[in-house]
C-alpha positions in Angstrom: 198.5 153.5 72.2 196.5 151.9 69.2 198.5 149.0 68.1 196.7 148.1 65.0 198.6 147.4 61.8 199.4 151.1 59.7 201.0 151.1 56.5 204.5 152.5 55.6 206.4 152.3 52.5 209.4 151.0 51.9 211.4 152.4 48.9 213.1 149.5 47.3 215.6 151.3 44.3 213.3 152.4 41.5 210.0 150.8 42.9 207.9 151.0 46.5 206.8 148.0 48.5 204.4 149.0 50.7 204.3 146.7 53.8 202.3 146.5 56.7 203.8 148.0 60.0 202.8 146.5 63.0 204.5 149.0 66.2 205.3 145.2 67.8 207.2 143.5 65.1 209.0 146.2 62.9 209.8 144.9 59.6 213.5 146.0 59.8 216.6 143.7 59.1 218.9 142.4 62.1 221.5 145.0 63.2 220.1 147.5 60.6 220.1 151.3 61.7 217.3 153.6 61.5 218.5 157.9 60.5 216.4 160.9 60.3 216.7 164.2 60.7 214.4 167.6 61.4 215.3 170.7 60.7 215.0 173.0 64.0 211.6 175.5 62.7 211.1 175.6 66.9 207.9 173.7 68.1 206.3 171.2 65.8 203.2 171.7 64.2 200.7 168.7 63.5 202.6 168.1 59.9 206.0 167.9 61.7 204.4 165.4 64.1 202.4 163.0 62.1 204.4 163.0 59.0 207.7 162.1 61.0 208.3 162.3 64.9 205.4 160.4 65.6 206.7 157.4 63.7 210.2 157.9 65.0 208.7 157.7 68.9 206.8 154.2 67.1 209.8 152.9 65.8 212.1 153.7 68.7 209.3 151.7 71.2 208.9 148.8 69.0 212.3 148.7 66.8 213.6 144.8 67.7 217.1 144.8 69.1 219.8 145.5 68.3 218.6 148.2 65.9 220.5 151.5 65.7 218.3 154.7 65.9 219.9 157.4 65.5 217.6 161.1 64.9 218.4 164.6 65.5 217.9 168.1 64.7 219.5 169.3 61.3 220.7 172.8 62.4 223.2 173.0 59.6 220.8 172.3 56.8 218.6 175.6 58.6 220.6 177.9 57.7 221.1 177.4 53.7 218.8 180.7 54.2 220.6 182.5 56.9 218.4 183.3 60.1 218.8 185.2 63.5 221.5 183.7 65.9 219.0 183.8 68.7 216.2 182.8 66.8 218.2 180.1 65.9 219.7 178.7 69.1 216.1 178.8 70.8 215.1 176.7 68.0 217.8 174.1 67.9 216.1 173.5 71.6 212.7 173.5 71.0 213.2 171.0 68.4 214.7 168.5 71.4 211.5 169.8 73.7 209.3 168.6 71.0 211.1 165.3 69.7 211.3 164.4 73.1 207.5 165.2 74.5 206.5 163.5 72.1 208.0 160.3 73.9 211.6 159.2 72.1 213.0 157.7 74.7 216.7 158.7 74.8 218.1 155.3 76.2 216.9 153.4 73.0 217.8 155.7 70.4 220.4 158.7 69.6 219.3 162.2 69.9 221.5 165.4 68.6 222.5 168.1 67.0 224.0 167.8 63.5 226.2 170.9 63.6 227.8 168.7 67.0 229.5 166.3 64.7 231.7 168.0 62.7 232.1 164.9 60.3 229.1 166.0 59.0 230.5 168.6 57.0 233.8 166.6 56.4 231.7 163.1 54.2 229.8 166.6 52.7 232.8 168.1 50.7 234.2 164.4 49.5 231.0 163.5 48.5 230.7 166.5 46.7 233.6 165.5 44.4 231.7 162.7 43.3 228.2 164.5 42.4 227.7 165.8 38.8 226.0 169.2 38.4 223.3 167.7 35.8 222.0 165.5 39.0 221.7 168.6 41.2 220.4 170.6 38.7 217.2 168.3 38.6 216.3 168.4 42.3 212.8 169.7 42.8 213.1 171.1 46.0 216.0 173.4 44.5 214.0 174.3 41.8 211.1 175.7 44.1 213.5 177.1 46.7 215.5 179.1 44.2 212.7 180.0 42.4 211.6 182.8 45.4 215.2 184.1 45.6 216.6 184.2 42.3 220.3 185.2 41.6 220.6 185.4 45.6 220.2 181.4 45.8 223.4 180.3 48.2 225.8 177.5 47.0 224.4 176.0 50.3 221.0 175.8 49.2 221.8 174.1 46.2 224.7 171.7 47.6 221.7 171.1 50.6 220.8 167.0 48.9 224.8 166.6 49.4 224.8 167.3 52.6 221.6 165.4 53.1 223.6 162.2 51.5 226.5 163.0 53.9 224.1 163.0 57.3 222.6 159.5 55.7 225.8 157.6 54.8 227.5 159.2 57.7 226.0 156.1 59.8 225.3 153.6 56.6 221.7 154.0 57.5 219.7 151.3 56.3 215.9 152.9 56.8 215.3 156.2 56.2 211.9 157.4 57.4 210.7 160.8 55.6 207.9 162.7 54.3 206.9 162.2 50.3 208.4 165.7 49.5 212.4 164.2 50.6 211.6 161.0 48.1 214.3 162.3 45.4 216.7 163.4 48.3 217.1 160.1 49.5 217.0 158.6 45.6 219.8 160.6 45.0 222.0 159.8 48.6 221.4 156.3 47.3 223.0 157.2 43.6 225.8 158.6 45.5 226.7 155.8 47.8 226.5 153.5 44.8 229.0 156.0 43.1 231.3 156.1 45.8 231.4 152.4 46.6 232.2 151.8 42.7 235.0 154.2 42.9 236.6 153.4 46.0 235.2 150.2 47.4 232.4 148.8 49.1 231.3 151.0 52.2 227.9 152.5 52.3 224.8 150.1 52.6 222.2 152.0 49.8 219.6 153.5 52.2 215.9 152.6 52.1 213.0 155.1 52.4 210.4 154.6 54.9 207.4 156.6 53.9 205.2 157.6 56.7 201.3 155.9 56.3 200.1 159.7 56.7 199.5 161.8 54.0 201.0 165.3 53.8 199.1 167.5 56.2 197.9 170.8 54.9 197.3 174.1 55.8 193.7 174.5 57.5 193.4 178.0 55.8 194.4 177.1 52.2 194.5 173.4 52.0 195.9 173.7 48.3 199.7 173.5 49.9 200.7 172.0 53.4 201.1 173.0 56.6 203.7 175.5 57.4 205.0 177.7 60.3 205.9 180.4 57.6 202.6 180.5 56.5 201.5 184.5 57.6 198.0 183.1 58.3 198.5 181.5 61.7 195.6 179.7 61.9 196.6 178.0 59.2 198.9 176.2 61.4 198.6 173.7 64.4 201.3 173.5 66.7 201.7 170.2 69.3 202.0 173.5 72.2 198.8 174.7 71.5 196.3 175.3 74.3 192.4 173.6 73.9 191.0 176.3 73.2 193.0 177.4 70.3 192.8 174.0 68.8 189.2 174.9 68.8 189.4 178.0 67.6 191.8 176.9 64.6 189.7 173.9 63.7 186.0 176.0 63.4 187.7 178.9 61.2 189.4 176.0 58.9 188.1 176.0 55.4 186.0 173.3 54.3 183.0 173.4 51.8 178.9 174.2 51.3 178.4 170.3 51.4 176.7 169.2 54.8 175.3 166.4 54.1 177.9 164.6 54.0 181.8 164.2 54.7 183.7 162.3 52.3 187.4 162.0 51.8 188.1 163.4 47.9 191.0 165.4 47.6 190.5 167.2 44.4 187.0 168.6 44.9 186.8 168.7 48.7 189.9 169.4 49.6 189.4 170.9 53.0 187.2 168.3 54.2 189.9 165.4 52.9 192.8 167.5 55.3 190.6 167.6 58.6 189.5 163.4 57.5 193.7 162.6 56.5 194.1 164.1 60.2 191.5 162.0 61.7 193.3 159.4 60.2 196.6 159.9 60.7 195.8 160.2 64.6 193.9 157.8 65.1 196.3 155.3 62.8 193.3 153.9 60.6 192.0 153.5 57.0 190.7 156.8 55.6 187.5 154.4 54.5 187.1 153.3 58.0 187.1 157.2 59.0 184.2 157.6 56.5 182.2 155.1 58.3 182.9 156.4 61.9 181.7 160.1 60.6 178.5 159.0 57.9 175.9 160.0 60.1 176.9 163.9 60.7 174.7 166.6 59.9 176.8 169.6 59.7 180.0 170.8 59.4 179.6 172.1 63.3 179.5 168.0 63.9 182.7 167.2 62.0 184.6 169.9 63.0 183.7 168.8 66.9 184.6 165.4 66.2 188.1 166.4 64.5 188.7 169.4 67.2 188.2 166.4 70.1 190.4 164.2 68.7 193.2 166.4 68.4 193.4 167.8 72.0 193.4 164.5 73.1 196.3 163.2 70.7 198.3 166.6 71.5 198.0 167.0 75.8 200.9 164.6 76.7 203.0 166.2 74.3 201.9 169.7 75.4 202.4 169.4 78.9 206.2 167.5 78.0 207.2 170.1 76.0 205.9 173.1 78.3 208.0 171.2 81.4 210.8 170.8 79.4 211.3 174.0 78.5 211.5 175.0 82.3 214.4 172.6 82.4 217.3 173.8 80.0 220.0 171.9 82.4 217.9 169.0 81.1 217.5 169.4 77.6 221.3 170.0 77.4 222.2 167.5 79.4 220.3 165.4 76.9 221.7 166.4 73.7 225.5 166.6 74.7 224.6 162.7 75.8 223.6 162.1 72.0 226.5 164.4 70.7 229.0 161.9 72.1 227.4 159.4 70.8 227.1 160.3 67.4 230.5 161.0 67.4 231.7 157.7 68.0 229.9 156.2 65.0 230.7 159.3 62.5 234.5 158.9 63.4 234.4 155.4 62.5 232.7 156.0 59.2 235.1 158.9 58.5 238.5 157.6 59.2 236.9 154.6 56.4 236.4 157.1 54.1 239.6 159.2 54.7 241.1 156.0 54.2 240.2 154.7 51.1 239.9 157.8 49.2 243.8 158.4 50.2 243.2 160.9 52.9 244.6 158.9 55.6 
C-alpha cells in the first residue's frame, strides 16, 4: 500500500479544514467513532470504491485505538424507490462481498445491515418530530430525485435525510466520511442533533464530515455526470468484479477528446481526459499535478489509455478475486454480518433507551 500523505476534508460547522491524512496517524480525536453507510446497488463500481470503501478499508487499518468504526450496508434507505425482493436480498450481500474484498477487516471495525437494528427506524420517527418541512424542502438530492417521479415521490424519499440523521446520531458518530454529493445530508443531521440536544438535553456529539481526497468519478461514456450502475450504457461503468479484459475494453471505448498531444487535467474543456487522470489519481493516492508529470511525454490517446487501463487491473485484482471467493461462501458472509448485527445492537440500544428517556418515552 502507498503510505504517502492524501488529503481529506474535514467539515468543521459552516467551514472546511482540509488536513493532511497520513493512513499511520489518523487525525481523529481519542475514543471518537467513525459511521458510514452504502446503500446495497450489488457490486461496487470504481466510484463506490474510491470515493468511499477505499478510505473506510484506510481508516479501519490505521484508525489509532480505541476508535469506534462502525460501517454497513443501508438497505432501508434502498428501498425509498421500491425494488425486487430478490434483487434486493442478493444485493444486501454483494455489498458485504465487496466492502469486505476490498480488505475491512471485521475484527477492528463493525460491519452490518441497517434494516438489522431496528432502532434505526425508532431515533427516525422522533427525530422526525423535531424537523421543520422548510428544511426538507431545501435538500438537493430530493429535489433531483422527485424531479423524475413527480406526484409518485414516496414520503420515504423525502423523509430519506431523517433517516440518514437517525443512522448518524444512532452511534453519536464523531467522523463521518462521504462523497461531496451527501455534504447537505450530514449539514442537516448536525442541525438536528443541535435541535434535539437544545430541547431535551445534551446527547448527540455534532458529526464531522470527512470528504474523501478523490474527486467524484464519472461515467467513462458521458463524463458530464458520474458513474452509475443505472446508467443503460454499461461501459459507462466499471465495476471492482470486472475481468482484465473488460477493464480494457471499457477504458479504449471511453470518451476523451481530438487533443493528442497532450494530456492535461481541465475539467471544463477536457472533461473525459480529467475522469481517466482523477482515476489515476485517486488510485494511485497522488497530486493530480504530479499525475501530469508521470504522463507529459505520451503521444496518443492509445498511450494514456494503456497507462490508465494498467493501473486499474492492478488496483482492482485482490478485490476481484475476494469478492468472486466470497460469494462461493454464503455460510461466510452471514456469519459475518449477524457478528456485526449483534454488535450494532448493543450500541443502538444504549443510545435509544437515552433518548426514550429524556424525551419521556421511558
Amino acid at each position: 500500500m502507498n503510505h504517502s500523505k492524501f488529503r481529506f476534508s474535514v467539515r468543521f460547522q459552516s467551514t472546511v479544514r482540509n488536513i493532511d491524512f497520513n493512513p499511520e496517524s489518523l487525525s481523529l480525536t481519542p475514543r471518537s467513532t467513525v459511521f458510514s453507510l452504502i446503500q446495497p446497488t450489488g457490486r461496487f463500481h470504481l466510484g463506490n470504491y474510491l470515493g468511499a470503501v477505499r478510505n473506510w478499508k484506510d481508516i479501519v487499518e490505521y484508525a489509532p485505538e480505541p476508535t469506534r468504526l462502525i460501517f454497513g450496508v443501508a438497505d432501508l434507505h434502498a428501498i425509498t424507490i421500491p425494488k425486487n425482493a430478490k434483487e434486493l436480498r442478493d444485493n444486501r450481500f454483494e455489498a458485504i462481498a465487496s466492502l469486505l474484498s476490498t480488505g475491512i477487516d471485521t475484527e477492528k471495525a463493525v460491519l452490518y445491515h441497517q434494516s438489522a437494528v431496528h432502532e434505526h427506524a425508532e431515533l427516525s420517527w422522533i427525530l422526525s418530530c423535531l424537523v421543520s418541512m422548510g428544511n426538507l424542502n431545501r435538500m438537493t438530492q430530493w429535489k433531483s430525485k422527485s424531479s423524475n417521479v413527480g406526484q409518485n415521490a414516496s414520503l420515504g424519499l423525502y423523509s430519506y435525510p431523517v433517516l440518514q440523521a437517525a443512522d448518524i446520531l444512532l452511534y453519536k458518530s464523531n467522523f463521518v466520511p462521504v462523497g461531496d454529493d451527501q455534504s447537505q445530508h450530514l449539514e442537516l443531521s448536525r442541525t438536528i442533533a443541535e435541535s434535539f440536544n437544545r430541547t431535551f438535553g445534551k446527547t448527540f456529539p455534532l458529526p464531522n464530515t470527512i470528504l474523501a481526497p478523490t474527486r467524484k468519478i464519472l461515467s467513462l461514456k458521458n463524463p458530464e455526470k458520474k458513474m452509475s450502475k443505472s446508467d443503460p450504457a454499461q461501459n459507462s461503468c466499471l465495476y471492482i468484479t470486472d475481468e482484465p479484459d473488460i477493464i480494457s475494453k471499457k477504458i479504449k471505448k471511453a470518451v476523451t477528446d481530438s487533443i493528442s498531444h497532450e494530456f492535461k487535467y481541465d475539467p471544463e474543456k477536457r472533461p473525459g481526459v480529467s475522469n481517466l487522470i482523477n482515476i489515476v489519481s485517486g488510485i494511485q493516492k497522488k497530486k493530480i499535478k504530479d499525475i501530469e508529470q508521470e504522463i507529459s511525454a505520451f503521444k496518443d490517446h492509445k498511450q494514456f489509455k494503456d497507462y490508465v487501463t494498467d493501473i486499474i487491473i492492478e488496483e482492482l485484482k485482490p478485490s476481484r478475486l475476494k469478492f468472486n471467493e466470497l460469494l462461493s461462501n454464503k455460510d461466510y458472509l452471514y456469519q459475518a454480518v449477524e457478528k456485526g448485527n449483534e454488535k450494532a445492537r448493543v450500541v443502538a440500544q444504549q443510545t435509544i433507551k437515552e433518548v426514550k428517556q429524556k424525551v419521556g418515552l421511558e
